[in-house]
N, C-alpha and C positions, 0 to 999 in steps of 0.2 A: 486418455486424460485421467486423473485424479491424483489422490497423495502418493509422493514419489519417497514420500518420508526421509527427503536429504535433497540437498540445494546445491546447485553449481558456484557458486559463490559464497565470500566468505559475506559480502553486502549483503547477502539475503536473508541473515540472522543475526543475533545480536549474540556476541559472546565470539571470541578472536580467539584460536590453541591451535598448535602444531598437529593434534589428533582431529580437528575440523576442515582443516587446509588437503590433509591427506584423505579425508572421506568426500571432499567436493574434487582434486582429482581426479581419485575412481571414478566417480558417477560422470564426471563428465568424461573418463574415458570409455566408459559403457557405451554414453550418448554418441560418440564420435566412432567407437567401432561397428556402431550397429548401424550408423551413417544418419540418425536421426536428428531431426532438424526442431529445436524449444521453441515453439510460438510467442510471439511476439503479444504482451497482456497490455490492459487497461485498466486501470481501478486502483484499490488498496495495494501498496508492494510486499505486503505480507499475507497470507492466507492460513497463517495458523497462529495463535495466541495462548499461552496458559500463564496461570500466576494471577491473586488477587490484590499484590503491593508493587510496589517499585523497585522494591528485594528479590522476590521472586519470581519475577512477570517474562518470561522468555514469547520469543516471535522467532520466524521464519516462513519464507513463501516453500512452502514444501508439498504445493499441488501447484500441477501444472498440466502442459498441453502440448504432448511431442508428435510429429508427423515422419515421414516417409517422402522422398522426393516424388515418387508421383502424388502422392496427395497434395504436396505442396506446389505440383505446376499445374496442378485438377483445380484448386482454390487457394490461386494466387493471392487472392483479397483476405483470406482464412484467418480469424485472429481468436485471443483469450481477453474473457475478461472476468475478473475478480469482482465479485459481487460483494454485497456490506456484510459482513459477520453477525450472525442475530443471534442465535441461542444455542450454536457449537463452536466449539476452541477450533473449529476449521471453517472458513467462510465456504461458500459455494462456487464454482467456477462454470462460468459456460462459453462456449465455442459456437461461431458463427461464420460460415464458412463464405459467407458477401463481407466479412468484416462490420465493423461497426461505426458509426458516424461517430464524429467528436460531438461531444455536447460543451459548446461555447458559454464560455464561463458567464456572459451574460444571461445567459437562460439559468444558470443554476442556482438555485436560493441559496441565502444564506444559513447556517445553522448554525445556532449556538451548543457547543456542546456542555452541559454539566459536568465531565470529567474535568474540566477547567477550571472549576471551583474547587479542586480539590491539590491542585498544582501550587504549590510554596510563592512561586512566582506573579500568581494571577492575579490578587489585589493591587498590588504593586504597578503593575505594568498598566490597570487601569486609571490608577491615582494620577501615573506618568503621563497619561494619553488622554486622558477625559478632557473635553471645554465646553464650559458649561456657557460661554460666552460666542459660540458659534450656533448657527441658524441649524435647529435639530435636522433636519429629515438629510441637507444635506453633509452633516456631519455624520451620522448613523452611518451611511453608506462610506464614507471612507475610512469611521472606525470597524467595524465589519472587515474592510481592504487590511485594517494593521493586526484584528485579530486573525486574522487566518494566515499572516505572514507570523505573525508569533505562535502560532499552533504550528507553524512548517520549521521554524526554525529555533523553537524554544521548548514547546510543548512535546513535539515530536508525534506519531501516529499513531492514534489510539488505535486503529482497526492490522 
């Protein structure tokens, strides 16, 4: 496991060329000649980040976590997960060979993020969405529901 520094996919980065398509080929004819099998991850779908605008901000999951068929019929349950990005352009990955429990989104706080304050969009969508005419506490909880659908589908992912 760690940086493979090149992705199997073109989804795993952002930026589409003819010379990206043929370098995720290769890699994944590496992976398939040497018979190894990419773990299956949970977490952020990028594990590496650079750039400090919107101009020059590139992403790709470029660590991962490849196995061998006997390890993968050793620990069946065997999975990766992508931990939060803190203070390297590559987040941390770790492997857990019982796999990992889902954490059910009712257990997960909500969090606001502040890179959202900085997004062209994010006033706006609050003016659209705010009611000041609804009983707070349960309104909180299903504006929270529309920001994290407009952080998935608008905002897009900051880690």
């Amino acid at each position: 496991m760690g940086d493979f520094n090149d992705t199997r996919f073109l989804s795993e980065r952002n930026g589409n060329s003819e010379s990206l398509r043929r370098l995720c080929n290769k890699f994944n004819s590496w992976l398939e000649s040497n018979e190894w099998i990419d773990l299956n991850y949970s977490g952020p779908d990028y594990t590496w980040v650079r750039g400090n605008t919107t101009a020059t901000r590139k992403w790709a999951r470029l660590d991962r976590a490849i196995c061998n068929t006997s390890w993968r019929v050793m620990f069946e349950e065997g999975s990766l997960r992508h931990l939060i990005q803190n203070q390297f352009d590559h987040c941390p990955i770790l492997v857990n060979t019982n796999g990992f429990a889902p954490i059910p989104s009712v257990l997960r706080p909500f969090r606001f993020q502040a890179a959202w304050l900085c997004h062209d969009r994010f006033f706006e969508f609050v003016k659209q969405n705010w009611q000041n005419d609804q009983p707070l506490i349960p309104f909180v909880f299903n504006f929270a529901d529309m920001l994290q659908n407009w952080n998935r589908e608008v905002f897009g992912n900051i880690f």
